[in-house]
C-alpha positions in Angstrom: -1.5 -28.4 -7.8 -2.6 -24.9 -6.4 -0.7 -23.2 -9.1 -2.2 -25.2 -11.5 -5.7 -24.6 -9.9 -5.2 -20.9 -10.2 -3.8 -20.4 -13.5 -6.7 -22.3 -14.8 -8.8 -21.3 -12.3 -10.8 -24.5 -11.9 -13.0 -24.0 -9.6 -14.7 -21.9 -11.5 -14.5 -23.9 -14.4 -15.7 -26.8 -12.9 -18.9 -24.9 -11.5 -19.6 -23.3 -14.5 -19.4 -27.0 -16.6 -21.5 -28.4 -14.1 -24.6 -25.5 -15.1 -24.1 -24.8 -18.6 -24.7 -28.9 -19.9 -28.3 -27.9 -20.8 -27.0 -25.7 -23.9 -25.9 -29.0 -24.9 -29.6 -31.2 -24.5 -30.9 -29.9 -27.8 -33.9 -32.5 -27.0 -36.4 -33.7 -24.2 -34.0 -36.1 -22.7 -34.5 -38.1 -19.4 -33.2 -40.8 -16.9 -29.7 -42.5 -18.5 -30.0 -40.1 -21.8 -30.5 -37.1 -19.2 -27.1 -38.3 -17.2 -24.7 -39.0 -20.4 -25.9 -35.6 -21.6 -25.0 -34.3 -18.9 -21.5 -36.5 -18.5 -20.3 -35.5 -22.3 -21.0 -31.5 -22.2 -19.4 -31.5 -18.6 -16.4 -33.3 -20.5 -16.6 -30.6 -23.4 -17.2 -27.4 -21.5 -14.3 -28.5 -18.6 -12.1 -29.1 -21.8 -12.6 -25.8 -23.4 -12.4 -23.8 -20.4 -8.9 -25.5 -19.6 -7.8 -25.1 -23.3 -8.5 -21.4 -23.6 -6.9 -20.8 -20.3 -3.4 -22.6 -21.2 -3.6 -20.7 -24.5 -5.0 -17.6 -24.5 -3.1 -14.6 -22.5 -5.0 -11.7 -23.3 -2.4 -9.5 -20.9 0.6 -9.6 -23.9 -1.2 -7.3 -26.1 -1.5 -4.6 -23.4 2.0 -5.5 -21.9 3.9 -6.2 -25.2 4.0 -4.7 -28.4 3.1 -6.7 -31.6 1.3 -9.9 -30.1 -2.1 -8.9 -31.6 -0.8 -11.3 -34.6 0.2 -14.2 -31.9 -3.0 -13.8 -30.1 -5.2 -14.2 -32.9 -4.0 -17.2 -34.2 -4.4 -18.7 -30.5 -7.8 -17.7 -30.7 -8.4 -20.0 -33.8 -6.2 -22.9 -32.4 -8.5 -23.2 -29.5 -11.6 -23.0 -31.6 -10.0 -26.0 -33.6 -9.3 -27.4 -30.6 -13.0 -27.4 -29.2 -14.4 -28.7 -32.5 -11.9 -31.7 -32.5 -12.3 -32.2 -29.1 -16.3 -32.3 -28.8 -16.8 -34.2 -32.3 -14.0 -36.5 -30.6 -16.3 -37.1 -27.3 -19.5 -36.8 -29.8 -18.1 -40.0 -31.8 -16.8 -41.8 -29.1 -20.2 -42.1 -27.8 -22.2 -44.8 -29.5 -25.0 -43.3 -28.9 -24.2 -40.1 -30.6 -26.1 -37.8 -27.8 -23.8 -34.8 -28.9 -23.9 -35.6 -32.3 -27.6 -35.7 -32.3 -28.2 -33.2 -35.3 -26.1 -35.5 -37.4 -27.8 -38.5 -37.1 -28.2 -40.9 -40.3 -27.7 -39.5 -43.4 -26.9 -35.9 -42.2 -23.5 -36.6 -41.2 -22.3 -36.3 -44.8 -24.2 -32.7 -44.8 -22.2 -30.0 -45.5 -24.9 -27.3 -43.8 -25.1 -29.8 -41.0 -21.8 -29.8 -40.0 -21.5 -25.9 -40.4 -24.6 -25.2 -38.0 -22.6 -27.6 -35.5 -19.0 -25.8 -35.6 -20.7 -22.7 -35.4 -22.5 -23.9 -32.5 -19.1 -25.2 -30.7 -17.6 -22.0 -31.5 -20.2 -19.8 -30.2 -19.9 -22.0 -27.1 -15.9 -21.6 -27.1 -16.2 -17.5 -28.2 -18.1 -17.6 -24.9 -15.1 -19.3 -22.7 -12.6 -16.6 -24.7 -15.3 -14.1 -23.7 -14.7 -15.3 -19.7 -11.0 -15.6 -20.1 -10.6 -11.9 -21.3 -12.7 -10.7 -18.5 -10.8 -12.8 -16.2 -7.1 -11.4 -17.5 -8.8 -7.9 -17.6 -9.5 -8.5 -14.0 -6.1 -9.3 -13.1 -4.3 -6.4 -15.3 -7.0 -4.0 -13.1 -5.5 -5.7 -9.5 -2.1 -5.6 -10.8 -2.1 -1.8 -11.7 -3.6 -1.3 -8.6 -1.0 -3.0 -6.6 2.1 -1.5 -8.8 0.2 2.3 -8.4 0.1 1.2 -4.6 3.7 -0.1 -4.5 4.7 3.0 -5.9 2.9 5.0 -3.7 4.5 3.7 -0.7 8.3 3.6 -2.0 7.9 7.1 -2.8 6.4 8.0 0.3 9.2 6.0 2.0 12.2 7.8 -0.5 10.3 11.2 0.5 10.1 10.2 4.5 13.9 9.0 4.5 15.2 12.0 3.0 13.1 14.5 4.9 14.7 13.0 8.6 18.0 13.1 7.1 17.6 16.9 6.5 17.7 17.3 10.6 20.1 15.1 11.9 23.0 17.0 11.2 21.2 19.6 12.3 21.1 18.2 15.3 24.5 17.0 15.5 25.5 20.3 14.7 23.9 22.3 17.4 24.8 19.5 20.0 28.1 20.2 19.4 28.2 23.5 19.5 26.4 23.5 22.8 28.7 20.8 24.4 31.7 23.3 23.4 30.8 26.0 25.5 29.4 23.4 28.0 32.7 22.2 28.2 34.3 25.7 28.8 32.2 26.4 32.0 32.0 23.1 33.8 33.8 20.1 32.7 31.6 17.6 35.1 28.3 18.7 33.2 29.7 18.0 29.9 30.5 14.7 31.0 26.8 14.1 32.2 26.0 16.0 28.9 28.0 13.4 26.6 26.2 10.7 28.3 22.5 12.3 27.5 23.7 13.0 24.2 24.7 9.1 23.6 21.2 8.1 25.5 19.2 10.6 22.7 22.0 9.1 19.6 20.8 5.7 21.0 16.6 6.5 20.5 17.6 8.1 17.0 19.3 4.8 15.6 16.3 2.8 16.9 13.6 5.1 16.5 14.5 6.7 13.6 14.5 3.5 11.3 10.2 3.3 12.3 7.8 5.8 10.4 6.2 6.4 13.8 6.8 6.4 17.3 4.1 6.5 20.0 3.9 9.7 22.2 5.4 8.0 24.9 8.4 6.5 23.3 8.5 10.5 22.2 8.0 11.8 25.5 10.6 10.2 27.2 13.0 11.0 24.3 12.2 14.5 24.8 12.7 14.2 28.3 16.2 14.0 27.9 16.9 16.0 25.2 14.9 18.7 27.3 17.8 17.6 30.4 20.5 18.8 28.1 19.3 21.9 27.5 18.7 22.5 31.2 22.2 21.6 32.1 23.1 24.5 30.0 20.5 27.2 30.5 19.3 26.2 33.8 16.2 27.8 35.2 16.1 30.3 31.9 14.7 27.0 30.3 11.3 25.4 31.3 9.2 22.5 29.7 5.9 21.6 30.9 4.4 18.4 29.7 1.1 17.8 30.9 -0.5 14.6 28.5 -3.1 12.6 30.1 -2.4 8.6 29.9 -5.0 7.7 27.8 -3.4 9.4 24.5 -0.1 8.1 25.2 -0.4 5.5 23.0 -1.0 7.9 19.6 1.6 7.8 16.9 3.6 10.5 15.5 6.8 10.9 13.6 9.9 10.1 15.9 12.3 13.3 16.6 8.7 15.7 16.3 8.7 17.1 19.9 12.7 17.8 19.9 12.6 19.5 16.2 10.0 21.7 17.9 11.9 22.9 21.1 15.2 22.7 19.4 13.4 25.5 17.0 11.8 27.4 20.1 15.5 27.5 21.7 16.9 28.5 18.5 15.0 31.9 17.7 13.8 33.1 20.9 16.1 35.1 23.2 15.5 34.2 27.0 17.3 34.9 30.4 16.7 33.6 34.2 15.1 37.1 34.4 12.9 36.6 31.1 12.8 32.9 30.6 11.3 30.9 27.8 8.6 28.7 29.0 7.7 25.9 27.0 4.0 23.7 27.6 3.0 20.7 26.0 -1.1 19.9 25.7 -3.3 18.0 24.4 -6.5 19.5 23.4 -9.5 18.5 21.1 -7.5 15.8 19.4 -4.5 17.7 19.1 -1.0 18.1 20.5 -0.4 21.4 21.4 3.3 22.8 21.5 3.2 26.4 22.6 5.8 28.8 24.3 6.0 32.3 25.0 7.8 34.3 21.9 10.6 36.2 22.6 12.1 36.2 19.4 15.5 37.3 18.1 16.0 40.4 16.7 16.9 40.6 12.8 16.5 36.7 12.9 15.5 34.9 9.9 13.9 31.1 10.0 14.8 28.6 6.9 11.7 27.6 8.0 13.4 23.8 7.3 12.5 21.9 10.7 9.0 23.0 10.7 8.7 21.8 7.3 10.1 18.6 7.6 7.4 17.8 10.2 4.6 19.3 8.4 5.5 17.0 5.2 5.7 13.8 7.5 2.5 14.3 9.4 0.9 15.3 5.8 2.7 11.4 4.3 1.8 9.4 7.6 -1.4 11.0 8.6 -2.5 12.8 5.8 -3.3 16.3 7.9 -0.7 19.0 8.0 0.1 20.6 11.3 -1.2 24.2 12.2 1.0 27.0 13.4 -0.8 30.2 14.9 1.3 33.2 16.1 0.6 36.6 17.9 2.2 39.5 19.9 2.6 36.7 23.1 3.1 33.1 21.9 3.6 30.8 19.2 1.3 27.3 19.1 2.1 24.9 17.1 -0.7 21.9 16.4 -0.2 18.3 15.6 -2.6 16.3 14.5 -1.9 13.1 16.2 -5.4 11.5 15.9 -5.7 8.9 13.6 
């Protein structure tokens, strides 16, 4: 019944044959006249607003090719339609109230019946009127929802492939740090195998989620910062200092790690000159900053930086900012929404 209601759309139809009746009272009418009136062109325009909307599809002619044709000849079946249908309610009333300009001898006139037809197909032009209006409506919302649709997919094709890019990366690195790791002290690998499953284990559940909030983040950096330190020691800091209330901000998962695993890869750094790395928060954004000590001769690919920027710029619609000098490097991320 509710499909039936909206491909019709019957509601509407039924308020609008309850207000236009009085096109239909061509004279003074009152009491029991007034209420069959009423009764008969409620009948009529309920029955041409249903026929128009079972036959007429305005939406093939801008979907398909070729059903101009088709979609003119509905047109003049349901304007046949309306004429048989009111002069069939017109003569099944005795009293002729529909029929009124036909009374007597004017029935067998032929300019008679021509002022009536054109009259019910005015009235019926106006009900193909509503119905292309109503499809017109529709195509609108539907281009609007396929525009939308495609929106997301592609911002969801674009967001899978750009955390792809970094995982093997990641992988990568990890293993070439657990090699020499494993050189130097066997019982740190082993607590570094174990930090590296913990941080796998946050990628396969984290990583499936456009965003993460800053604490989920945080505490996966916290570990991923652990394995650094078993290898570097105190030649490695991090300080996090994030007040509560903004742990509960979104960002893309893996942000914070992309940024020190960058930091650790082109800076040089020693107990004696160590890299010191301090995570802010400050006027709405999260502040990544270290001292720069950069490689000699080293070139950047520029790729994890990159793949953050384009994520923030799909899920929050800001890019990040990077500002460098002589002393430090800052990077900015925009995790207000």
């Amino acid at each position: 019944m509710s499909k039936l209601t909206d491909k019709y759309q019957l509601k509407t139809g039924l308020l609008l044959a309850a207000i236009l009746p009085g096109i239909f009272v061509f004279s003074v009418s009152t009491g029991r006249e007034a209420l069959l009136r009423f009764v008969f062109s409620f009948g009529c325009i309920l029955a041409f607003w249903v026929i128009n909307f079972g036959l007429i599809d305005f939406s093939s002619i801008w979907t398909r090719n070729k059903e101009t044709g088709q979609l003119i000849r509905r047109i003049l079946l349901s304007t046949l339609l309306a004429v048989i249908v009111f002069v069939g309610i017109g003569l099944a009333d005795q009293s002729r109230l529909l029929l009124s300009q036909l009374k007597g001898n004017l029935i067998y006139s032929p300019k008679a019946w021509f002022y009536l037809i054109l009259r019910i197909s005015l009235l019926n032009g106006l009900m193909i009127l509503i119905k292309y209006f109503f499809d017109l409506s529709a195509k609108s919302r539907r281009v609007e929802w396929e525009l939308e649709t495609l929106k997301r997919e592609n911002l969801a094709a674009l967001h899978e492939s750009l955390k792809q890019q970094l995982n093997p990366h990641f992988l990568f690195n990890s293993l070439t740090t657990l090699k020499s790791l494993v050189k130097q002290d066997q019982g740190q690998s082993l607590k570094f195998i174990d930090e590296l499953a913990s941080i796998y284990r946050y990628m396969l559940v984290y990583n499936g989620r456009p965003e993460v909030t800053l604490e989920e983040e945080i505490r996966f950096l916290e570990s991923y910062v652990g394995l650094l330190q078993i290898r570097y020691g105190d030649a490695f800091m991090v300080h996090i200092r994030i007040p509560s209330s903004i742990l509960g901000a979104t960002l893309p998962p893996n942000t914070l790690q992309i940024l020190i695993e960058n930091v650790v890869k082109h800076n040089v750094f020693s107990q004696k000159r160590p890299l010191k790395v301090c995570i802010y928060e400050e006027g709405g954004l999260l502040i990544v900053e270290n001292n720069l000590q950069f490689k000699r001769a080293d070139e950047t690919s520029g790729v994890g930086l990159n793949n953050i920027n384009n994520r923030f710029l799909i899920l929050k619609g800001k890019c990040i900012i990077i500002r460098k000098n002589e002393n430090s490097f800052k990077v900015s991320l925009p995790i207000a929404d």
